[in-house]
N, CA, C and O atoms as a MOPAC input file, in Angstrom:
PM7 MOZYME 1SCF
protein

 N     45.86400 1    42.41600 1   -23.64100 1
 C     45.73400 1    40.99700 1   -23.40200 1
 C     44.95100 1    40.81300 1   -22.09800 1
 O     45.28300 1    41.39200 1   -21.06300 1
 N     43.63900 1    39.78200 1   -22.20600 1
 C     42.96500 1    39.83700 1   -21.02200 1
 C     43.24000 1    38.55900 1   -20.50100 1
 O     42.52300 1    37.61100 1   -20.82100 1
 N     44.42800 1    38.38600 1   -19.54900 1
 C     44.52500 1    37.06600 1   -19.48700 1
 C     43.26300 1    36.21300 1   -18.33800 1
 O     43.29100 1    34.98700 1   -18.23000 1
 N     42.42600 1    36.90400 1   -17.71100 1
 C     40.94800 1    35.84400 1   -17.07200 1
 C     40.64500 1    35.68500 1   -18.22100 1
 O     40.89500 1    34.49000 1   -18.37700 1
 N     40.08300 1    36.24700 1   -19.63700 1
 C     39.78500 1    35.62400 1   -20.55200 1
 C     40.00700 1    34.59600 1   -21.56800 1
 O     39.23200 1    34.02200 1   -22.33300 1
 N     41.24000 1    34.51500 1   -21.38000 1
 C     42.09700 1    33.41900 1   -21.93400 1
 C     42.26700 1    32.28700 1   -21.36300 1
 O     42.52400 1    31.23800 1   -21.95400 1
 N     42.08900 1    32.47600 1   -19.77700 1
 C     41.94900 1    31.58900 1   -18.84200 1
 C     40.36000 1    31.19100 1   -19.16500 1
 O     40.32100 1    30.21700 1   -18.41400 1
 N     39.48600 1    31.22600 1   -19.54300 1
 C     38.01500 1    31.40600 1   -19.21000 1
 C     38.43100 1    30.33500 1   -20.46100 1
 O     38.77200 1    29.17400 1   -20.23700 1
 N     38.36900 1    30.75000 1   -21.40600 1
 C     38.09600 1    30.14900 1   -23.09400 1
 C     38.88000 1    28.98800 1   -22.79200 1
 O     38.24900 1    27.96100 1   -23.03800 1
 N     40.42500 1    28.72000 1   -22.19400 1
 C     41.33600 1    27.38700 1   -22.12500 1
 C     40.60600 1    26.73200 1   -21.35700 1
 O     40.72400 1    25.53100 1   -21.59600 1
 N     39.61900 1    27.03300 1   -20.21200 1
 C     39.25700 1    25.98400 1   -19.43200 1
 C     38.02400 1    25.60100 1   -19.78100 1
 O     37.56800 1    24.68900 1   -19.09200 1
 N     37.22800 1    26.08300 1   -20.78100 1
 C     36.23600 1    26.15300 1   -22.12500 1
 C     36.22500 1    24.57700 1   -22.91400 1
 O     35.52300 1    23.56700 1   -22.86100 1
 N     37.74800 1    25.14700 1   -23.85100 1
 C     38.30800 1    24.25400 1   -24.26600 1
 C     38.54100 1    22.94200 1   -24.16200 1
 O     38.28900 1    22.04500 1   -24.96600 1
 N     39.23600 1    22.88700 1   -22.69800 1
 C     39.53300 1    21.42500 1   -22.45000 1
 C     38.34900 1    20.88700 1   -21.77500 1
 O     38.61000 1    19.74500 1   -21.39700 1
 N     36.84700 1    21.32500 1   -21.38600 1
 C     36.28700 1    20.88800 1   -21.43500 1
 C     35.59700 1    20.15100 1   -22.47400 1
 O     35.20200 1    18.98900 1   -22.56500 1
 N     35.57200 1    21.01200 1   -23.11700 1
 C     34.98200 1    20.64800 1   -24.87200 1
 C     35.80500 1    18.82400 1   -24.93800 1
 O     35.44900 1    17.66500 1   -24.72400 1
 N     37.10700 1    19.59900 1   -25.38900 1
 C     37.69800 1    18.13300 1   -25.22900 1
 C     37.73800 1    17.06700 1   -24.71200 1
 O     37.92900 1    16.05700 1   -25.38900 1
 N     37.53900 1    17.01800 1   -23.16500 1
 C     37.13600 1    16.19900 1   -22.78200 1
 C     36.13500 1    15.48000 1   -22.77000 1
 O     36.26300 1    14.28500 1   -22.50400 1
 N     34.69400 1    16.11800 1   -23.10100 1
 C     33.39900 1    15.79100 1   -23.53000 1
 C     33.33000 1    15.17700 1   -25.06900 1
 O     32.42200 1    14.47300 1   -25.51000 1
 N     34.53100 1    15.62400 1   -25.78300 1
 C     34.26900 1    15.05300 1   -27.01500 1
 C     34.98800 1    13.34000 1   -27.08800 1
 O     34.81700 1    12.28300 1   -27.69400 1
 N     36.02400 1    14.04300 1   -25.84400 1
 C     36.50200 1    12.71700 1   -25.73000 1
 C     35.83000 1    11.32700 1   -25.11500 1
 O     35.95900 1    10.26100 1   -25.71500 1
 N     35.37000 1    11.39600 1   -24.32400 1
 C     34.03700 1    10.47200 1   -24.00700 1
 C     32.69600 1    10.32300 1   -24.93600 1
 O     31.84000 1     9.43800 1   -24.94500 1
 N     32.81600 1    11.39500 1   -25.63600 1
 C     31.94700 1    10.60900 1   -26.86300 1
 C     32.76500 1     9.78000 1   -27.72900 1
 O     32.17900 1     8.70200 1   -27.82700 1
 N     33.65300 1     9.77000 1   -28.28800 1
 C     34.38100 1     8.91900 1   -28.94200 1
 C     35.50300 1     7.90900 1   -28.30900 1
 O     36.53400 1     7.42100 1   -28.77000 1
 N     34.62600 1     7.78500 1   -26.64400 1
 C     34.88400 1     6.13800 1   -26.43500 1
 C     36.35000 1     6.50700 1   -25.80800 1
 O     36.70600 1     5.40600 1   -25.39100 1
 N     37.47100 1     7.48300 1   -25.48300 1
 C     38.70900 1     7.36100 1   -25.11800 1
 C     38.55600 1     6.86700 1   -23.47900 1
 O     37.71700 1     7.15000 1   -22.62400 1
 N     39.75100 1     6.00600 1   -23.45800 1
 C     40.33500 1     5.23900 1   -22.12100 1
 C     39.95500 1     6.10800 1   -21.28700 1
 O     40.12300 1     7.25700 1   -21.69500 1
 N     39.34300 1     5.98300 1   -19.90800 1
 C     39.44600 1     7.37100 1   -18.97300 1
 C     40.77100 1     7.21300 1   -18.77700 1
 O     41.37800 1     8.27400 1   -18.91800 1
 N     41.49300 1     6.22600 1   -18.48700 1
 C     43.09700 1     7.25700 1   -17.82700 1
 C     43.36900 1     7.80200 1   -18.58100 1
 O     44.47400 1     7.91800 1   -18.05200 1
 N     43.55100 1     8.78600 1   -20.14200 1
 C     43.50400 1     9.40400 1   -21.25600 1
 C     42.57800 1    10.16700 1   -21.37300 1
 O     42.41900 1    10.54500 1   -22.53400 1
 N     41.70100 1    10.66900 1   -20.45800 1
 C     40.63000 1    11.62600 1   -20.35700 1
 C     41.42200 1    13.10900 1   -20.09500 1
 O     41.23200 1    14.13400 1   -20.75000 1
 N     42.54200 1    12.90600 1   -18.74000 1
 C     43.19400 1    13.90500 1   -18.73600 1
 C     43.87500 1    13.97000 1   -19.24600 1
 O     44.45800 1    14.97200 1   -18.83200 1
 N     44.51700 1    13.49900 1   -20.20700 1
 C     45.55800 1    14.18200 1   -21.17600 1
 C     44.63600 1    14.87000 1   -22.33200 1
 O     45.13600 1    15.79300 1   -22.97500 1
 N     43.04400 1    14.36500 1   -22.66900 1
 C     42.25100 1    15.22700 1   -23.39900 1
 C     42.13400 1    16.55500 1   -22.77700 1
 O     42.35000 1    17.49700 1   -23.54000 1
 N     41.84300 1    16.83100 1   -21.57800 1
 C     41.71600 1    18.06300 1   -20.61100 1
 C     42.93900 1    19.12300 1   -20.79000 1
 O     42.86500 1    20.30600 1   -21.12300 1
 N     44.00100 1    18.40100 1   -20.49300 1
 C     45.47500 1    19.02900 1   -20.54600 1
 C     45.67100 1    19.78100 1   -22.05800 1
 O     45.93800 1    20.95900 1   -22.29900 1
 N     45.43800 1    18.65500 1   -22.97500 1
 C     45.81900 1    18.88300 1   -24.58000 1
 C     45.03000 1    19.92900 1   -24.71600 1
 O     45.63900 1    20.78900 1   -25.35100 1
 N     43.38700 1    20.46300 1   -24.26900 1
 C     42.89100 1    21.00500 1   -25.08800 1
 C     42.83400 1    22.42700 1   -24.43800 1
 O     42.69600 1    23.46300 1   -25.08900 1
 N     42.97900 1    22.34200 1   -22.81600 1
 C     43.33200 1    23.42200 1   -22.16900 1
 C     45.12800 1    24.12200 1   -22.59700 1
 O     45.31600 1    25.33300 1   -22.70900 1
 N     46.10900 1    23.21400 1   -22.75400 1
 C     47.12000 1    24.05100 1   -23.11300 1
 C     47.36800 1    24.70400 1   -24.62400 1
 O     48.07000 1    25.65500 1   -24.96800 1
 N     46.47600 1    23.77300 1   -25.42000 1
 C     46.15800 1    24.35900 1   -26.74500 1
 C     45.69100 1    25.37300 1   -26.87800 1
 O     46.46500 1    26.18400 1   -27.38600 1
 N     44.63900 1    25.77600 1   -26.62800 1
 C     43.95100 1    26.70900 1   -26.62200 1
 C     44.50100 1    28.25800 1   -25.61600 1
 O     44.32100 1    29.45500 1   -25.84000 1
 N     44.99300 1    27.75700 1   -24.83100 1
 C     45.83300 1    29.20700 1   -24.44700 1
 C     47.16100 1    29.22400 1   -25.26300 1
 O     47.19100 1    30.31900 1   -25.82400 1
 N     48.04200 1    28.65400 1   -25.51600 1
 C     48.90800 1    28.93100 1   -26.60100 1
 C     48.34700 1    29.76800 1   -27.39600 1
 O     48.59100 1    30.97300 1   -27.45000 1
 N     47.60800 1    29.19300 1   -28.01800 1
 C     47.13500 1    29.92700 1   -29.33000 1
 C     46.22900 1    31.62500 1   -29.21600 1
 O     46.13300 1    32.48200 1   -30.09500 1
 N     45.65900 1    31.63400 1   -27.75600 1
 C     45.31400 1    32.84900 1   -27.57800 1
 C     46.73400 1    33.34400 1   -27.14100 1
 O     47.15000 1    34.27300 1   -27.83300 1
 N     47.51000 1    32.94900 1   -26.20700 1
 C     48.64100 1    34.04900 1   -25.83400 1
 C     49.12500 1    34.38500 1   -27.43800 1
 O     48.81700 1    35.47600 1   -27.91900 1
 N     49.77000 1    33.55900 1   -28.10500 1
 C     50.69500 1    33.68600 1   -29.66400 1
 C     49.30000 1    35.28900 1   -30.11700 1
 O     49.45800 1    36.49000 1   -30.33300 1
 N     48.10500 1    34.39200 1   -30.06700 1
 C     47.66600 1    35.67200 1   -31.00100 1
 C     47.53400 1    37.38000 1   -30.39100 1
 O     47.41300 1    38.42300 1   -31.03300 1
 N     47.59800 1    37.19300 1   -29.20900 1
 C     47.98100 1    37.97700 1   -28.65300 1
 C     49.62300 1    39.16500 1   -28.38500 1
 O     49.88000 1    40.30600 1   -28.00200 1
 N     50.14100 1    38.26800 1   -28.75400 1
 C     51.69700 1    38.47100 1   -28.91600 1
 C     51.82700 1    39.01200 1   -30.53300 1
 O     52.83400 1    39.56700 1   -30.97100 1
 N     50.31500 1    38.67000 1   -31.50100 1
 C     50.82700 1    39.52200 1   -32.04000 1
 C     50.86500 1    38.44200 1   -33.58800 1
 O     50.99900 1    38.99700 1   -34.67900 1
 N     50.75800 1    37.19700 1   -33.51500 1
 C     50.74100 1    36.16600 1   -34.90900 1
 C     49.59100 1    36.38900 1   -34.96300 1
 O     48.89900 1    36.74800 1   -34.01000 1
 N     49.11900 1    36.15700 1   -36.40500 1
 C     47.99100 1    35.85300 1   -37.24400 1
 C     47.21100 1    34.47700 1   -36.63300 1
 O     47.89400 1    33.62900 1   -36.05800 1
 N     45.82800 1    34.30700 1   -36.77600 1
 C     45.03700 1    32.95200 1   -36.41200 1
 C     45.23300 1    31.94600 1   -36.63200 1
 O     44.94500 1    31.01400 1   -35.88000 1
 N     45.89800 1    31.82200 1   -37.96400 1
 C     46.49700 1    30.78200 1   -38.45800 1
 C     47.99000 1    29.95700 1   -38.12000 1
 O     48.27400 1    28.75900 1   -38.13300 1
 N     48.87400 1    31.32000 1   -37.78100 1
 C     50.33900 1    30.74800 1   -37.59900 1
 C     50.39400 1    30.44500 1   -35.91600 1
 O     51.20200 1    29.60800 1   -35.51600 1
 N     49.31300 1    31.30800 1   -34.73700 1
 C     49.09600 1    30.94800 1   -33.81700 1
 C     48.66700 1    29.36800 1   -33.76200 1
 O     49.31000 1    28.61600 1   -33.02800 1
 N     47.47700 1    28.82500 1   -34.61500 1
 C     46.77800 1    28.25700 1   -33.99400 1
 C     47.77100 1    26.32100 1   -34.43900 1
 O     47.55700 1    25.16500 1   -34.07500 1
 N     48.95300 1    27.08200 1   -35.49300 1
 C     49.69700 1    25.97600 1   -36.06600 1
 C     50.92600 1    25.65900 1   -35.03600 1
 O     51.44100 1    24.58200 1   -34.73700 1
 N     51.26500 1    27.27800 1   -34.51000 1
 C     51.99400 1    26.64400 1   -33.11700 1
 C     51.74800 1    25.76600 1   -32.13100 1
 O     52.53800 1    24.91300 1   -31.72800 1
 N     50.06700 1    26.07200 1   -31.52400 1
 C     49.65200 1    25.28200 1   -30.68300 1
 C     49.27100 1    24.23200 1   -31.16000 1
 O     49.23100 1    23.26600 1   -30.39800 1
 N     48.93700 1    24.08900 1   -32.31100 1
 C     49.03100 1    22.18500 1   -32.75000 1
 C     50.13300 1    22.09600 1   -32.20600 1
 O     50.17300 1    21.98100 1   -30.98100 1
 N     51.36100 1    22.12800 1   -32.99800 1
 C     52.61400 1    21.78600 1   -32.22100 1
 C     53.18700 1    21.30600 1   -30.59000 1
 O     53.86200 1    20.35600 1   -30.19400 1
 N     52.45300 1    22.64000 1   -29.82000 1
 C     52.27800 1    22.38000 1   -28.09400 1
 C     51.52300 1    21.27400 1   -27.56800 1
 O     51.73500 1    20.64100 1   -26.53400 1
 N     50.33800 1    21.08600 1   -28.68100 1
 C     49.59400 1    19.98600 1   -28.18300 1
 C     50.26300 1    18.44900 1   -28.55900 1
 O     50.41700 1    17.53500 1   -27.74900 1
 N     50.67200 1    18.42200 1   -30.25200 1
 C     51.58900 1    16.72400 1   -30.38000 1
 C     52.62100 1    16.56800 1   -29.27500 1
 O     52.53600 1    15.48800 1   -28.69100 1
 N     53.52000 1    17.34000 1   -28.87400 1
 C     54.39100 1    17.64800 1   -27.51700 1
 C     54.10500 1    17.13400 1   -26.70500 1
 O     54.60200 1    16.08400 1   -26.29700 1
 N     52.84100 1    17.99300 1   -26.04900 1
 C     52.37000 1    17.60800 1   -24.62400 1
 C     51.57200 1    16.03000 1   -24.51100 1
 O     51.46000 1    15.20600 1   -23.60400 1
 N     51.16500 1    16.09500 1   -25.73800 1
 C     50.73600 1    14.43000 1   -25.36900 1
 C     51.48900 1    13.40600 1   -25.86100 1
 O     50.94800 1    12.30000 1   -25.84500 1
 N     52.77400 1    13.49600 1   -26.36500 1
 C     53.49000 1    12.37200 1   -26.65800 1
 C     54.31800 1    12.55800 1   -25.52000 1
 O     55.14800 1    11.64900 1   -25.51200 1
 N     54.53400 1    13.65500 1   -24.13800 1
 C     55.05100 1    13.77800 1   -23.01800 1
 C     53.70200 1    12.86000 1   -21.63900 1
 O     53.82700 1    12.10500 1   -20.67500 1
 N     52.81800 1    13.38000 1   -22.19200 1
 C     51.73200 1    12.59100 1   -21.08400 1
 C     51.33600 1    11.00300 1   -21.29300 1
 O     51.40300 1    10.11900 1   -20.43900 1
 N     51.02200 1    10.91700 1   -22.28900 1
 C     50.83300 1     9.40400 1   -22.34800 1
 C     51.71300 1     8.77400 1   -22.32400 1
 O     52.50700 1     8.83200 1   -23.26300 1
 N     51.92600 1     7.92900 1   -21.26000 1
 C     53.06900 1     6.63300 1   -21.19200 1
 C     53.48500 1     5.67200 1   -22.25800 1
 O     52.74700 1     5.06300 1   -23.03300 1
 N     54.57900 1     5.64100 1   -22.18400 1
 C     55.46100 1     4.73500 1   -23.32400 1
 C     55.19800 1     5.33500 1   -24.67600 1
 O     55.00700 1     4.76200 1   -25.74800 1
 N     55.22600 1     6.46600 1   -24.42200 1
 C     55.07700 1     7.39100 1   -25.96000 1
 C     54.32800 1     6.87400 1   -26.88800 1
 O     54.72500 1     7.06000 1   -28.03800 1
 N     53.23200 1     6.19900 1   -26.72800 1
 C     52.18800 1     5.77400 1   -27.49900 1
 C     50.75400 1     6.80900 1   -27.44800 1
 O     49.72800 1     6.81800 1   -26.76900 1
 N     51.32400 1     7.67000 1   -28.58700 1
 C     49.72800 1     8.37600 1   -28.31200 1
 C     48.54400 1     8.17200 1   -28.77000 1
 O     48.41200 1     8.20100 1   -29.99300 1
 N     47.49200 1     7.93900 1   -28.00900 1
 C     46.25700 1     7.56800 1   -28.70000 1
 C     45.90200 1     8.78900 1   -29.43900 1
 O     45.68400 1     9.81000 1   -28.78700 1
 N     45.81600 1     8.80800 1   -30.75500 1
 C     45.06900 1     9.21100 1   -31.81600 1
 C     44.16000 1    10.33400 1   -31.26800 1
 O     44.25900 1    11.53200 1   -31.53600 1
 N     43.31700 1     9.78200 1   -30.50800 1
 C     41.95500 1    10.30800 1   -30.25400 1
 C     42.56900 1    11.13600 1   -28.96600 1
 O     41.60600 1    11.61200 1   -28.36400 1
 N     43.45800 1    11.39000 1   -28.49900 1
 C     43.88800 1    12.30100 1   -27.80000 1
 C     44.21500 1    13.70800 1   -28.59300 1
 O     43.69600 1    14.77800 1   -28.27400 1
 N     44.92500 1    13.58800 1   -29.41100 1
 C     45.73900 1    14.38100 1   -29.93200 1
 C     44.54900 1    14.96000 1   -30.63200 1
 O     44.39400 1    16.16900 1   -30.46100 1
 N     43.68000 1    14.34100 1   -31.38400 1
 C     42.00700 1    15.14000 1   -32.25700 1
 C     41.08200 1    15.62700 1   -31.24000 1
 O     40.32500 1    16.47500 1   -31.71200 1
 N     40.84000 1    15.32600 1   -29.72700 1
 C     40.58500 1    16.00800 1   -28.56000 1
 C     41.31000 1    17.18100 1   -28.44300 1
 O     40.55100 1    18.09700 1   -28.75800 1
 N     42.39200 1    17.60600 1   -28.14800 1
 C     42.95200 1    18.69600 1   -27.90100 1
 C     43.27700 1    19.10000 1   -29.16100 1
 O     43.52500 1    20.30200 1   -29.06000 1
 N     43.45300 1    18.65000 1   -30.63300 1
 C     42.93300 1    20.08300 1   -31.71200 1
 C     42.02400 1    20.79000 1   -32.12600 1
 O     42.10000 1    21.92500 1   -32.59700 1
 N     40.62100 1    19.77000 1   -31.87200 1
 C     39.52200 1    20.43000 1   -32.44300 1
 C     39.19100 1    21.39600 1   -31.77500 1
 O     38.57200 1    22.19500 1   -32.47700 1
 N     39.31400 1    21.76400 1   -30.61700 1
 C     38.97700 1    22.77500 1   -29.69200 1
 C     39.51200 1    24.44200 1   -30.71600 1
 O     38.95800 1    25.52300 1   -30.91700 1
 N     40.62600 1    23.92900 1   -31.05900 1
 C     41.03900 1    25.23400 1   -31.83500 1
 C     40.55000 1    25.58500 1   -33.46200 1
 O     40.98400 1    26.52800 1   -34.12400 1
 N     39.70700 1    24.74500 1   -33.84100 1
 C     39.03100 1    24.98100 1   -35.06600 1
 C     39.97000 1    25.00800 1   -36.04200 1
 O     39.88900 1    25.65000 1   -37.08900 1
 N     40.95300 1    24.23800 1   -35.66000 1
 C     42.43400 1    23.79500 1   -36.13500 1
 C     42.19900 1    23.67800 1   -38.44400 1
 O     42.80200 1    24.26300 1   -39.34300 1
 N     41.44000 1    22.98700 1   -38.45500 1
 C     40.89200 1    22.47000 1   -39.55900 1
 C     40.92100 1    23.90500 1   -40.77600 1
 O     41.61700 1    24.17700 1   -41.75400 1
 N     39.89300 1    24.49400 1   -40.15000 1
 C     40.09400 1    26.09800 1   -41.14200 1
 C     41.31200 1    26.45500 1   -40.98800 1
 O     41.88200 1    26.36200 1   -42.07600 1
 N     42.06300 1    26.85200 1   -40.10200 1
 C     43.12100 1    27.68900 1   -39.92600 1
 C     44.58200 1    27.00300 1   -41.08700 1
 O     45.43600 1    27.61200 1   -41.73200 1
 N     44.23700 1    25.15000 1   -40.87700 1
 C     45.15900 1    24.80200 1   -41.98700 1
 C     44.67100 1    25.28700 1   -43.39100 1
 O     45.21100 1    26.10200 1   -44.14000 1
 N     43.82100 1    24.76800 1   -43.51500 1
 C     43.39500 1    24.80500 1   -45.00100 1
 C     43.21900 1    26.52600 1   -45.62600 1
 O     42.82200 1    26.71600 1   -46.77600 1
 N     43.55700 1    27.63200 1   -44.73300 1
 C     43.78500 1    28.77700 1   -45.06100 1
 C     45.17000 1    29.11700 1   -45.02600 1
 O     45.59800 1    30.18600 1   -45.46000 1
 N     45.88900 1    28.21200 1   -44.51000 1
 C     47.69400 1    28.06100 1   -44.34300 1
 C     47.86000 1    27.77300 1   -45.77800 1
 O     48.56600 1    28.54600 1   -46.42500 1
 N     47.33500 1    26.81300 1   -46.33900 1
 C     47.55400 1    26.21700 1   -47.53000 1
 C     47.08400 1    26.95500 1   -49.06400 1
 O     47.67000 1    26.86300 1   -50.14300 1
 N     46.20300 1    27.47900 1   -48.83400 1
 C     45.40600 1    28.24700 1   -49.77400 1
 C     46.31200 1    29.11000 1   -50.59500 1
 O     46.24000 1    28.89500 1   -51.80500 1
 N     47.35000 1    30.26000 1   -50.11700 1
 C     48.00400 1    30.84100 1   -50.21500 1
 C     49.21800 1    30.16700 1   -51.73400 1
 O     49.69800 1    30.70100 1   -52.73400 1
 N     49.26900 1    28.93100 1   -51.19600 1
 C     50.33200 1    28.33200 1   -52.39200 1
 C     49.58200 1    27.86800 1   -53.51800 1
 O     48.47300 1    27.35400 1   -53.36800 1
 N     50.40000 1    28.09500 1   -55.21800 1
 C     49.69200 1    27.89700 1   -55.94500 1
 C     49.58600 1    26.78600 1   -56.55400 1
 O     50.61000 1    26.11600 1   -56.69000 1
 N     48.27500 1    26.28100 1   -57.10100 1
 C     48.56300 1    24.67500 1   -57.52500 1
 C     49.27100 1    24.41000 1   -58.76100 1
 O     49.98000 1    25.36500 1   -59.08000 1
 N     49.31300 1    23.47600 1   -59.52600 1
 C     50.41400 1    23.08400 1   -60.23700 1
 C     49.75700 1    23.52800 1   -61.45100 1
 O     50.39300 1    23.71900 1   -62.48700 1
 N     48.30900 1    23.72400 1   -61.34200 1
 C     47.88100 1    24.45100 1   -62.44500 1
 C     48.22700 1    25.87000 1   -63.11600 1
 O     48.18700 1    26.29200 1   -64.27200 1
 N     48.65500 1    26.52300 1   -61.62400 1
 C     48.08800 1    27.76100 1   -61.90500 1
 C     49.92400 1    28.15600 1   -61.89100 1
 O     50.24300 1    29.32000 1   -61.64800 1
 N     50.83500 1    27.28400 1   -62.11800 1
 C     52.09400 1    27.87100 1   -62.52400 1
 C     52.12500 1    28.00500 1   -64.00700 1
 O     53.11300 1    28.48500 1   -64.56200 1

């Protein structure tokens, strides 16, 4: 486990996020909870895969860390939307579900 590298990629991350977040218009006082969401996301999901989970069950934990941390940061537990899609996309969240899902069979194929 190289943790400067993990450090390197999380602070990667929540940049990303934050840049994506100002493209799609979010509140600046909600800028840092894009920063936070996408920096603690993204090391979750490298420590987990590191520890040893698959890409997928890692990267479904740190969804998890991230709905958490921003229904803890934004006041009056109202989370803007566009927070919470700031700090997932960073993790390429999108494939990792739809390969979670793949696995089960459809109603056809019982």
């Amino acid at each position: 486990m190289d943790l400067l590298m993990i450090l390197k990629n999380s602070l990667w991350a929540a940049v990303f996020a934050t840049g994506f977040g100002v493209i799609l218009t979010t509140p600046a006082r909600a800028l840092l909870a894009c920063f936070m969401c996408g920096f603690t996301g993204r090391c979750v999901r490298d420590l987990c895969m590191s520890a040893g989970l698959s890409h997928n069950w890692a990267t479904a934990v740190a969804t998890g860390v991230i709905v958490l941390l921003a229904a803890t940061i934004v006041r009056r537990h109202a989370v803007s939307p566009v927070v919470l899609i700031c700090g997932i996309l960073p993790l390429g969240s999108a494939v990792a579900m739809f390969n979670m899902i793949e696995p089960f069979p459809s109603r056809r194929e019982r």
